[in-house]
N, C-alpha and C positions, 0 to 999 in steps of 0.2 A: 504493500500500500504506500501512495505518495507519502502521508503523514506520518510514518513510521522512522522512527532517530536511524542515522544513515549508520552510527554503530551496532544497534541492535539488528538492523540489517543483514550487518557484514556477518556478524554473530550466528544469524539462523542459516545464512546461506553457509557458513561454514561447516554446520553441524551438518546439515542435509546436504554436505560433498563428502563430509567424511561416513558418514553412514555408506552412501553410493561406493565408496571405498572400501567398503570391510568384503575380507572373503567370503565367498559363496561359501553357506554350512556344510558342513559333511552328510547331516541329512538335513533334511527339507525344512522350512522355518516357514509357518504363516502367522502373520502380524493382524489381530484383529482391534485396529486401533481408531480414532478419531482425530481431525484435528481443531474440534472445539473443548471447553473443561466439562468436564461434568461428563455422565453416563448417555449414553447412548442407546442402550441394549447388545453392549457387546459381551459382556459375560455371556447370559444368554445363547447371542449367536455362537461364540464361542464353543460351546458347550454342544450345539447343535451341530457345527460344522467338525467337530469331534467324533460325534454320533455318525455322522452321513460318511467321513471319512473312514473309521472302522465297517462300517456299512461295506463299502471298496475292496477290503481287505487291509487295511492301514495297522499297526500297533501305533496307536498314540498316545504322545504326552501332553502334559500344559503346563504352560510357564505365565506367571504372573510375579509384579512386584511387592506384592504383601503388604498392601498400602495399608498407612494404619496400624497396621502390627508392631508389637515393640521391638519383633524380633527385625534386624535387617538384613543377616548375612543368607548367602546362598543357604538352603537347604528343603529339604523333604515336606512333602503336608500331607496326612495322611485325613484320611475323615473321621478320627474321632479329635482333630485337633482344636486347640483355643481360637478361637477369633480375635479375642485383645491381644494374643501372642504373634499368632500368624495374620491377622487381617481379615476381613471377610469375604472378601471375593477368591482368597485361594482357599479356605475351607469351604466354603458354596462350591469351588473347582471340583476338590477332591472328594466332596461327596454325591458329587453327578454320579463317579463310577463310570468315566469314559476313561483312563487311563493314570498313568502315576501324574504327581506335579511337585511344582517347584519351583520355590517363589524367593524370592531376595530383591532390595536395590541395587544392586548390580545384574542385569539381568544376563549379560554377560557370562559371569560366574554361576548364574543359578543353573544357564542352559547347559553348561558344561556337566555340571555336577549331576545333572538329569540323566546326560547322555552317559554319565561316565558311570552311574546305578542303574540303566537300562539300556544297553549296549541294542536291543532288540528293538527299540523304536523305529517307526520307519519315516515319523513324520511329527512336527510340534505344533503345537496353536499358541501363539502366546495371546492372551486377554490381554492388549494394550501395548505400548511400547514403541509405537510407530518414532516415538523421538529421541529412541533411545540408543544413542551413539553405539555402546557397544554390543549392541545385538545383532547377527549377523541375518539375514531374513532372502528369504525366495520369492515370498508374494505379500503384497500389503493391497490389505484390504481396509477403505475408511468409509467409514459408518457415519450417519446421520439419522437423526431424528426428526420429529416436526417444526423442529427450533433453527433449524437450516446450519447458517454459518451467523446468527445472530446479525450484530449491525454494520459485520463483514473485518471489524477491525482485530486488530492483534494488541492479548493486552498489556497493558492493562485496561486500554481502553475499547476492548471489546473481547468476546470470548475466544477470540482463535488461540492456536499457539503457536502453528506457524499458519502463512501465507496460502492465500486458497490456490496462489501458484503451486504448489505442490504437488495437488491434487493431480498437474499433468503426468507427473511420474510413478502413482499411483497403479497398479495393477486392476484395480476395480473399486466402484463406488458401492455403499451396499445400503438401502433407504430403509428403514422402521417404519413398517406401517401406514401413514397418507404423506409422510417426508418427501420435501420435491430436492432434487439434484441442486446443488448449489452453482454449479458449473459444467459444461457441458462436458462429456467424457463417455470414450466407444463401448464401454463396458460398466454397463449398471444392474445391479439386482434389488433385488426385495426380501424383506422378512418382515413375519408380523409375528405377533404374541398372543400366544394359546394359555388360557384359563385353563388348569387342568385340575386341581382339589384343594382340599382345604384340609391342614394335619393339624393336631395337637401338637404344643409344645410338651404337654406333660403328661403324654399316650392314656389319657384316660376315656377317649373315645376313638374309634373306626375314624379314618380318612374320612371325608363328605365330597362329592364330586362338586364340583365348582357349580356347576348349576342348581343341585339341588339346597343350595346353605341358604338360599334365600328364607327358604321357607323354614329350614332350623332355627333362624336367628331373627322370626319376625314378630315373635312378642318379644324380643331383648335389645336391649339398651347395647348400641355396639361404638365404641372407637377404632381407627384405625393408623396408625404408623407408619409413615417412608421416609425411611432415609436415605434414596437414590438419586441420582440428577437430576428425575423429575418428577417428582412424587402427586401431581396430576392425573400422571397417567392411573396409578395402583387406586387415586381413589374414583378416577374415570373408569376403570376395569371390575370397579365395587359396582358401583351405579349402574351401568351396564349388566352387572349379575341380578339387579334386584335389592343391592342390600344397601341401606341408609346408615351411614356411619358419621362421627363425628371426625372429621379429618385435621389429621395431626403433623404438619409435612416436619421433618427435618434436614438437615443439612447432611448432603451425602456423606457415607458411612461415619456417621454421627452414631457415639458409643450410645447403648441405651442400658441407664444403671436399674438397680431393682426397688430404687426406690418413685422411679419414674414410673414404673408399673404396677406400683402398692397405690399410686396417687390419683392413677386414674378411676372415675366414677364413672363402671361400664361393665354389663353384664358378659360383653365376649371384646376382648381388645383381637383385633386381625393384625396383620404385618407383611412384610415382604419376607422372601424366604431369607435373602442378603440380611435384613435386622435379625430374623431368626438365630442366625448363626452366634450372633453375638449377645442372648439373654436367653439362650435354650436351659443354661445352668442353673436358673433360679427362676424361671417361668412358672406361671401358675398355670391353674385348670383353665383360666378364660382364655388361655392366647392360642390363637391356631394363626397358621403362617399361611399365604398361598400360592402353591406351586404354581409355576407356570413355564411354558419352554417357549422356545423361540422356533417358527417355520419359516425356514427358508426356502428360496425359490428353488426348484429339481436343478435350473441350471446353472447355479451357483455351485452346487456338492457336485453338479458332472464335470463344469469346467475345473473347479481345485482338482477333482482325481483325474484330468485329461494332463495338467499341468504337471502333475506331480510324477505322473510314469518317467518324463525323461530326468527324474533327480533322486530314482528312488528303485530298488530292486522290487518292490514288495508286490 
């Protein structure tokens, strides 16, 4: 952008020559990142293009930064892990049960150490990362949502982080649900998000399928909780099921203590699964979380596994 300091400039275009410089992985690296703040639905996709990749014959991994977590070095996340230790979005990783993961600020380091406890991989997803110098990647993929590229600036005075020029080096755009393309580009896809149930945090009832909790929870007083990039959507996705809740956005992955859930006055508190992660320990009978996954377009999972034959034996 014109109005951008000509150092801060010189700054991103450097990072985004030295990225272009890192060597091709030894095995396949896909980047499922954005280049605005805040969530997207790339967990989610993530997660999905994990699935559809195994689906091909893939073994895969995930790599995420453990944002949040106190922990920061490379290593392991298995699914019975902490969330205020490891972050939330790599224990929501690790408990999908698409593949091992491994999370660290150096992402660098974490992919190594992935590769170097599962020598059997054929292929990684990393949840985000797209700006992360020492990550070495095959395909990047940037995701939007209905928020676009905001008022297009880089900030602090708007949400990008780098330049929608980027975009043209991009592998592919990948839109959330009514999201329009910020900039034109030969390669675009689609995902939307699927409602799929409602769990107990404290298993003292059966799953509930997402459609039918309306009617569970319509003589009851209910709150609801997000603390994702855009915590609209989760209580647009309520409203949409039927269920009237009192809506409580927070600030993404915003810790949620237990005394924040002693305080609320509400016969069933809801949540995203991402909060779940981080107050499963002390939850009570009211809190149920709700699942949901992300569908992506057929030709999204066919073109990743067309790309991926010539960098992969599998």
């Amino acid at each position: 952008p014109a109005d951008e300091p000509l150092g801060r400039a010189v700054v991103r275009q450097l990072r985004r020559a030295q990225i272009r410089s890192l060597p091709a992985p030894t095995t396949p690296v896909v980047v499922v990142g954005n280049l605005v703040v805040g969530g997207a639905g790339k967990t989610p996709l993530a997660i999905a293009i994990a699935r559809g990749l195994r689906a091909h014959g893939h073994q895969v991994g995930l790599l995420c930064s453990g944002y949040r977590g106190a922990r920061q070095e490379a290593r392991l996340v298995l699914p019975s892990a902490d969330a205020g230790e490891h972050g939330d979005e790599a224990v929501l990783l690790a408990r999908a049960g698409c593949g091992p993961v491994a999370a660290g600020r150096h992402r660098g380091q974490a992919f190594a150490m992935l590769l170097r406890e599962h020598p059997e991989l054929t292929v990684v997803v990393s949840d985000d990362g797209l700006q992360h110098v020492h990550l070495p990647r095959t395909i990047e993929l940037a995701v939007f949502d209905r928020r676009g590229a905001g008022n297009g600036r880089l900030l602090p005075a708007g949400p990008l982080r780098e330049s929608l020029s980027a975009l043209a080096g991009m592998d592919a755009i990948v839109l959330n649900g009514q999201a329009v393309c910020p900039v034109p580009h030969p390669r675009v896809f689609g995902f939307h998000m699927v409602a799929e149930r409602f769990v107990p945090l404290a298993a003292h009832h059966d799953p509930i399928a997402a459609a039918d909790f309306a009617s569970f929870a319509a003589q009851a007083s209910v709150a609801a909780l997000a603390g994702i990039g855009e915590p609209e959507r989760f209580f647009e996705m309520l409203r949409g099921l039927g269920i009237r809740a009192q809506a409580l956005p927070l600030p993404d992955h915003a810790p949620i203590a237990r005394t924040r859930l002693d305080s609320l006055q509400a016969d069933l508190v809801l949540m995203t699964t991402k909060d779940a992660v981080k107050c499963a320990g002390f939850a009570d009978p009211r809190c149920w979380a709700l699942e949901v996954s992300a569908e992506p377009d057929p030709q999204l999972i066919s073109w990743l596994a067309e790309v991926l034959v010539g960098h992969t034996s599998a």
